[in-house]
N, C-alpha and C positions, 0 to 999 in steps of 0.2 A: 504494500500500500504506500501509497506519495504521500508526503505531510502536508499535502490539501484533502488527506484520505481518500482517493480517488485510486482504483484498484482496476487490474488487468480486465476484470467482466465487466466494472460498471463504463470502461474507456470503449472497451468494443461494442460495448450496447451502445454508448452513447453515437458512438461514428454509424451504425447499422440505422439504428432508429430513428434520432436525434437529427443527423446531418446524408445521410441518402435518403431513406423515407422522404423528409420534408424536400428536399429539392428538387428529388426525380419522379416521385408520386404525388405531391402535391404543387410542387411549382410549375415542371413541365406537362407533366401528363396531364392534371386538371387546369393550370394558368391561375393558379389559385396560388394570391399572396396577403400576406397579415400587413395592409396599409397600419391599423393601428398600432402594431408591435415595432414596425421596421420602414416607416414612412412611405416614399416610393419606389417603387422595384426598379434596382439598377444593373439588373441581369435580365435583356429582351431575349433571347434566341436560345436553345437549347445548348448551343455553341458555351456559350457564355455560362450555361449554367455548369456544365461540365470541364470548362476551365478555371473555376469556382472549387468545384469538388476535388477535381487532380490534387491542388495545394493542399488542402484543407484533410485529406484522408494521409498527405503522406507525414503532414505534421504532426497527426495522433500515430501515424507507425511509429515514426519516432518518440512520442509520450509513450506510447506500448512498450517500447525498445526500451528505455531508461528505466521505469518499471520492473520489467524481468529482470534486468541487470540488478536493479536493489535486491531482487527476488533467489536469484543465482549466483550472483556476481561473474559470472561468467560476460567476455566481453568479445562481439563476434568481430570486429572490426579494428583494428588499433592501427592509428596514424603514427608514425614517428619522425 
C-alpha cells in the first residue's frame, strides 16, 4: 500500500473503471459528458479521447510499478 493508502487492486480498479469506463463508454460511445463536474468538453473526436487515455493508463503502470516494488522490492529496470 502507498502512504496515500492506495493499493495494487484499488489502482487497477481505478484505471478499469474510473478512467476507460468513463471515457470510452461514456464519452465516446454515448457523447455523454459531466458539463457540471468538468465544465466544457475539450476532447471533440474519439482521436483525442484516446490520446487522452495513452498518457493517462501508462502513468498509473507506472503508480502500479512503484507499488509492487514497495511490495517486492524487487526492481525490473535499473538505469545507471
Amino acid at each position: 500500500m502507498l502512504p496515500s493508502r492506495w493499493h495494487c487492486l484499488g489502482l487497477v480498479q481505478h484505471l478499469t473503471l474510473d478512467v476507460q469506463r468513463f471515457w470510452f463508454r461514456a464519452v465516446v460511445a454515448l457523447a455523454w459528458w459531466p458539463h457540471d463536474l468538468f465544465g466544457d468538453p475539450h476532447l471533440h473526436t474519439p482521436r483525442d479521447v484516446l490520446l487522452h487515455v495513452i498518457p493517462e493508463t501508462a502513468c498509473h503502470a507506472g503508480h502500479l510499478d512503484a507499488a509492487r516494488e514497495l511490495i517486492d522490492g524487487r526492481r525490473w529496470l535499473v538505469l545507471t
